[in-house]
C-alpha positions in Angstrom: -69.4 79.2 45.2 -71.1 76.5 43.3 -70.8 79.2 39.9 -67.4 79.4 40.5 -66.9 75.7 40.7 -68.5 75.1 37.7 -67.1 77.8 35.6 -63.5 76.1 37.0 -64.7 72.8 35.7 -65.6 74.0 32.4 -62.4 75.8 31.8 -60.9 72.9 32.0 -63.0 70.6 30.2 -63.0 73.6 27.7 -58.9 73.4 27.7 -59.3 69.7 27.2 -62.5 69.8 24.2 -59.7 71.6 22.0 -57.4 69.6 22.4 -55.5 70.4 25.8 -53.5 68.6 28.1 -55.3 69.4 31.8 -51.9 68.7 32.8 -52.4 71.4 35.5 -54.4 68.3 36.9 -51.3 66.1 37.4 -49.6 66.6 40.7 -45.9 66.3 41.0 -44.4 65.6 44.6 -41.9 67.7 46.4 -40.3 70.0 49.2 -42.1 71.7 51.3 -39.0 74.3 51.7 -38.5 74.3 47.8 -42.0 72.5 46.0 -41.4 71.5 42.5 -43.7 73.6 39.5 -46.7 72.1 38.0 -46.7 71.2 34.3 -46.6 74.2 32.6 -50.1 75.3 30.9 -51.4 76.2 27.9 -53.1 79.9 27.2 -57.1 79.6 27.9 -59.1 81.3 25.9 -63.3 81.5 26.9 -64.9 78.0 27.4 -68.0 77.4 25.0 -71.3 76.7 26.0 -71.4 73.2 25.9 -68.1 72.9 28.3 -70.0 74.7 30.5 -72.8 72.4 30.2 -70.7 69.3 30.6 -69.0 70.5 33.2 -72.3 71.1 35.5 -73.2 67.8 35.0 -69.9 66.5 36.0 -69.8 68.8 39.5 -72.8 66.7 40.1 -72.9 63.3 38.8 -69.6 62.3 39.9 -67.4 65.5 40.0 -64.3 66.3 38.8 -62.7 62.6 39.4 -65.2 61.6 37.3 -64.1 63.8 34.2 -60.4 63.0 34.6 -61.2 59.7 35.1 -62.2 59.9 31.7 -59.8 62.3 30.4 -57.1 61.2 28.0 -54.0 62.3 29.6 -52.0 62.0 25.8 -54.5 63.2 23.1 -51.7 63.7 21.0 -50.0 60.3 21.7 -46.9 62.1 21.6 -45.2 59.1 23.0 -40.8 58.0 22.9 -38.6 55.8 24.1 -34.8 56.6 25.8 -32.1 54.6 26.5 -28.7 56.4 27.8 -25.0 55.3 26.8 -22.5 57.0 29.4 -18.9 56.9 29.8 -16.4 55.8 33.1 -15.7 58.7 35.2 -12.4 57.9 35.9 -11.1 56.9 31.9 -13.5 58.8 30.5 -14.4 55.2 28.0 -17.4 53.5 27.7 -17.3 49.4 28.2 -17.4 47.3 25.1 -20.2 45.3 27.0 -21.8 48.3 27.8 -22.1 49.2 23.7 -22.6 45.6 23.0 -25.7 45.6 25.3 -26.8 48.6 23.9 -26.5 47.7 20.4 -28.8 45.1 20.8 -31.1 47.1 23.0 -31.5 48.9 20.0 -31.9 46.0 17.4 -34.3 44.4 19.6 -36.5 47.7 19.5 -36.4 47.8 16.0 -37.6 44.6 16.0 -40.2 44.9 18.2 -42.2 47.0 15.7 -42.7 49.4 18.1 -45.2 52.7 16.7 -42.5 55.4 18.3 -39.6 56.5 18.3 -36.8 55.7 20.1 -33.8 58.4 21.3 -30.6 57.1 22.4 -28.7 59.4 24.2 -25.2 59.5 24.9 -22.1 61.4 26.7 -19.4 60.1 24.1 -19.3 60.9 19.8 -20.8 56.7 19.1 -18.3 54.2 17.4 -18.8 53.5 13.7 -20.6 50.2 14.4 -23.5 51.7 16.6 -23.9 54.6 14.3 -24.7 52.4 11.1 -26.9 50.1 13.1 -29.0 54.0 13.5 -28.5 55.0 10.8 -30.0 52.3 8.9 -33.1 52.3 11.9 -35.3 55.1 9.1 -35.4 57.4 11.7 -37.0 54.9 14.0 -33.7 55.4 16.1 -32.5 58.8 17.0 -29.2 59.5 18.8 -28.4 63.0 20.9 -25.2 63.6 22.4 -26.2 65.7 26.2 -23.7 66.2 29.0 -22.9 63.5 31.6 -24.0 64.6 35.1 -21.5 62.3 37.4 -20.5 61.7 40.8 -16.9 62.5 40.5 -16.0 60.7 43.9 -17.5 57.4 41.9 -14.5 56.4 40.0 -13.5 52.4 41.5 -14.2 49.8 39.6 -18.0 48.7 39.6 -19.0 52.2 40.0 -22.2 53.5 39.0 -20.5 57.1 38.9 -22.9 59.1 35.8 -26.3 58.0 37.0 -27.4 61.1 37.7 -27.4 61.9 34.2 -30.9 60.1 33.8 -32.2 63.4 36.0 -32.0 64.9 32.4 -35.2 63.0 30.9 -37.5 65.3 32.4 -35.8 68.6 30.8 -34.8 67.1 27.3 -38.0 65.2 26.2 -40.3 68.7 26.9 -41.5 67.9 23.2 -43.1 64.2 24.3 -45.8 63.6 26.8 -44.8 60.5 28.1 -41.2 59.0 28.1 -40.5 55.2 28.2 -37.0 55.1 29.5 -35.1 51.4 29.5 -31.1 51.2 31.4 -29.6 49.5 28.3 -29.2 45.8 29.6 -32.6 45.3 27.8 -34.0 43.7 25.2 -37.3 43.9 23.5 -38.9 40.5 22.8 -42.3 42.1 21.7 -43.4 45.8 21.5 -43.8 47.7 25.0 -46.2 50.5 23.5 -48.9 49.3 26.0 -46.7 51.1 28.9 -47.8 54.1 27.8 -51.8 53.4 28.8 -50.8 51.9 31.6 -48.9 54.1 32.8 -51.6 56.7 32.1 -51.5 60.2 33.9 -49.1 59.0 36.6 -46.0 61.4 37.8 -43.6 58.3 38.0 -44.4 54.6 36.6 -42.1 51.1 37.1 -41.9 47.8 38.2 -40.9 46.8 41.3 -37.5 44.7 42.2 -38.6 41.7 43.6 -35.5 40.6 45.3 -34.7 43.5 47.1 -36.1 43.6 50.9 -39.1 45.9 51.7 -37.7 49.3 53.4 -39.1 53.0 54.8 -39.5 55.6 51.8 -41.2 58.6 52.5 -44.9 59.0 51.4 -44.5 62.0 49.7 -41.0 63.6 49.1 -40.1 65.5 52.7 -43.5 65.3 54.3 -44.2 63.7 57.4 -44.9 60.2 56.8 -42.9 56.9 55.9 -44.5 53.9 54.3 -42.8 50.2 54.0 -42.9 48.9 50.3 -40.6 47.5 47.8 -38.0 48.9 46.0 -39.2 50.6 42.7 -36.1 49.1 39.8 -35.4 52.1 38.0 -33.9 50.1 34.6 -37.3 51.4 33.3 -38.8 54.4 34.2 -42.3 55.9 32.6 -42.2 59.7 33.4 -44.5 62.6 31.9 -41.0 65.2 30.8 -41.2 68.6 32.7 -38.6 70.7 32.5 -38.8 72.9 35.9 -39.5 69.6 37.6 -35.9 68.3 35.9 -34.5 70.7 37.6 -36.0 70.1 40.7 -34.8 66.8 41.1 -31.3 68.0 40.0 -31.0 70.1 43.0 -32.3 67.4 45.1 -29.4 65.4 43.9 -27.0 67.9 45.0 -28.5 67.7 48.5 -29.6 63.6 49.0 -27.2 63.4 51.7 -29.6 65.6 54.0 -32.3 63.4 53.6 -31.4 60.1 52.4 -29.6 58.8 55.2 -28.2 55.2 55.2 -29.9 55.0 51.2 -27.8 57.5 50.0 -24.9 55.4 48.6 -22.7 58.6 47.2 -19.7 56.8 46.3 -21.5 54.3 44.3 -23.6 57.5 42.3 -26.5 55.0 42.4 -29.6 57.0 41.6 -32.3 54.0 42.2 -32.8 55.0 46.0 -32.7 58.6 45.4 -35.9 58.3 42.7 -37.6 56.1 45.3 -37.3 58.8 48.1 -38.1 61.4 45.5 -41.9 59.6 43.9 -42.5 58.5 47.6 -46.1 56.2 47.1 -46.6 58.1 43.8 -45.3 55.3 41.5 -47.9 53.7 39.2 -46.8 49.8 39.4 -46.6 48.2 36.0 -46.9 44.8 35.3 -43.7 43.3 35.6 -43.2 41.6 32.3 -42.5 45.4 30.8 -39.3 45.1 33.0 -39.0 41.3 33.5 -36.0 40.8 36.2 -34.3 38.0 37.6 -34.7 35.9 35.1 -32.3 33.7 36.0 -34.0 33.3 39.5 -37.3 33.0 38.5 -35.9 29.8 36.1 -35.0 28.1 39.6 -36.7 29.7 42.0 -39.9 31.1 41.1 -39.3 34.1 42.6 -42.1 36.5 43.7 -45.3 34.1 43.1 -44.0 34.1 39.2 -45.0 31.5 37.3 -41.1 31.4 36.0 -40.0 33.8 33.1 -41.7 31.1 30.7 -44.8 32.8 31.1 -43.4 35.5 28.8 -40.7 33.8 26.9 -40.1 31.2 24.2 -36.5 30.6 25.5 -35.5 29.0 22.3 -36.3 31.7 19.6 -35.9 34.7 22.3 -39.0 35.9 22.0 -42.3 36.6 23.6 -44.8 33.9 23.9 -47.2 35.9 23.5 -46.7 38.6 20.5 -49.3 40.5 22.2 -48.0 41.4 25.2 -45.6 43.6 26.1 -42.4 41.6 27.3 -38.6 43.6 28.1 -35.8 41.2 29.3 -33.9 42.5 31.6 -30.5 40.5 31.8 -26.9 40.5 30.4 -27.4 37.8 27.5 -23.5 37.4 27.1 -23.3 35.9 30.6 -23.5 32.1 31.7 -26.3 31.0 32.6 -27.0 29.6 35.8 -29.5 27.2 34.7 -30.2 25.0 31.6 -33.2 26.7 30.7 -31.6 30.2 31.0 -28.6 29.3 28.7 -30.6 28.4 26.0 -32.6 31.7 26.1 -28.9 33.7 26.0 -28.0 31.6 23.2 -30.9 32.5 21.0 -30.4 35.8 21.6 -26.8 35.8 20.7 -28.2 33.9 17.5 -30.5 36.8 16.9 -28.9 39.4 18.0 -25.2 39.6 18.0 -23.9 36.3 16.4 -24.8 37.7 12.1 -23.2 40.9 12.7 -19.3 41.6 13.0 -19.7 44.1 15.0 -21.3 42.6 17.7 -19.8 39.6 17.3 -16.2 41.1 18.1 -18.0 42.9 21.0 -18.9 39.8 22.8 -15.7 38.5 22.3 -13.5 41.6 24.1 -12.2 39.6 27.5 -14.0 42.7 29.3 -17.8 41.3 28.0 -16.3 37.8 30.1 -19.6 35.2 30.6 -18.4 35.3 34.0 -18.9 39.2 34.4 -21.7 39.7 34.3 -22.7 43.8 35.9 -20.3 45.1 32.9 -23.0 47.4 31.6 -22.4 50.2 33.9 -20.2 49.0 36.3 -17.0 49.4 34.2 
């Protein structure tokens, strides 16, 4: 038993010596009526000598959570960004806030200096303005047109009706190893490439919302087993792409209403409660100025032991206070703010952002983008 454990092990430190994945290694949650694939693996050919070798000594100084403890989970730092522009369900449009805010979502990123790419896909053929501002990125900024997967019943006003179509990360970015997806009221005030390391090998990574009151999510998708923990804000999501597991949560989807209960929310199309049934306690929390929320509250309040949000940010240049450190606003800049303090920080990044371009500029004037209205990005 012991040869076979070690031949095991040094098949897969072989795998990983030329330059595999060991993805195999990183479980994925799901049903025990319908459980989700693994990563899919690579073809392995004999393992050398000295795999073998390392591998004995790992069985028995540590074992195998000592190897992948050491493992790089990206050796081919094949990392992206995503962002997602959708369109209404009932008119079939897309908000002038909503390209506004993603507009500068995207000039913020370029901004950022960030080392990879970033793909901005969308459900509607973009408007002139958007294109040129990608088209003048040097291929920093790629746009893809996919379908829209929508909740057809979600068509009021404030509805959050194509959600869904974030279900499509996992089976479009099959190229990347690690995804770095932000809803497009952000903004980059420094470069977020650290997420990627600290998100490591996790299944599912993001910050918690604060604000929102602890409640029951399963342990593990399905199984026996309920845990009470904060509400995982799915604005940014860090997920390792997999395309049968892409499909497996789309057929989840279909059937949240068996298992969701109360959280299930199908005339809204809100898909943040369904991905916090779905990772269970799987999520890897980051630190929460990668999704920095509230900001307004945290200026008055001091919300959630914070030190305030001007720990991260110079409010009046809109940036980070520390270039070092990953820092992503997440707020709607065109609004009011509700203190002082806040509205200066929306004014500089009006000044930096949307202010020197026309196109922008006549954005944020549309009576739809009001300062008083301020859940226009996908409520529309």
């Amino acid at each position: 038993q012991t040869k076979t454990m070690a031949a095991q092990a040094a098949t897969w430190l072989g795998s990983w010596l030329r330059g595999g994945q060991g993805s195999e290694l990183v479980p994925l949650m799901g049903s025990s009526a319908s459980p989700p694939p693994l990563p899919p693996q690579r073809a392995r050919r004999g393992s050398s000598p000295l795999a073998a070798l390392c591998a004995t000594l790992l069985l028995f100084g540590g074992g195998l959570a000592a190897w992948r403890a050491l493992r790089p989970c990206s050796p081919r730092r094949a990392f992206a960004y995503a962002t997602l522009l959708t369109h209404n369900v009932a008119d079939g449009k897309v908000s002038p806030c909503y390209r506004l805010s993603m507009t500068v979502l995207v000039k913020s990123f370029l901004a950022s200096g960030s080392r990879y790419p970033l793909i901005l896909l969308h459900t509607r053929q973009l408007d002139k303005g958007l294109r040129d501002v990608i088209d003048g990125s040097a291929g920093r900024v790629r746009a893809q047109l996919i379908e829209q997967l929508q909740t057809e019943v979600a068509t009021v006003a404030g509805g959050l009706g194509a959600c869904a179509t974030k279900l499509s990360l996992w089976t479009i970015f099959t190229e990347f190893e690690s995804v770095a997806y932000f809803d497009a009221d952000h903004v980059f005030l420094s470069s977020a490439d650290a997420v990627f390391d600290k998100c490591g090998c996790a299944t599912w990574c993001g910050v918690i919302d604060p604000l929102i009151k602890e409640r029951n999510f399963p342990r593990t998708f399905e199984q026996p087993g309920s845990e009470l923990r904060k509400t995982v804000n799915t604005g940014l999501l860090v997920l390792r792409p997999n395309a049968q597991y892409g499909e497996f949560l789309k057929r989840q989807w279909e059937r949240r209403a068996e298992f969701m209960g109360d959280d299930v929310e199908i005339e809204e199309g809100n898909e943040q409660n369904f991905m916090n049934h779905l990772m269970g306690s799987h999520c890897t929390l980051l630190d929460e100025s990668f999704n920095l929320q509230h900001v307004e509250r945290k200026s008055i309040l001091k919300s959630a032991g914070s030190l305030g949000f001007k720990k991260y940010i110079n409010a009046h240049n809109g940036t980070a206070m520390d270039p070092e450190q990953g820092v992503v606003a997440h707020l709607k800049f065109w609004a009011s703010g509700r203190s002082p303090t806040v509205e200066i920080l929306h004014r500089a990044l009006r000044e930096r952002f949307v202010n020197n371009d026309p196109y922008t500029l006549a954005l944020s004037k549309d009576s739809r983008c009001s300062p008083l209205s301020v859940r226009q990005v996908g409520r529309v």
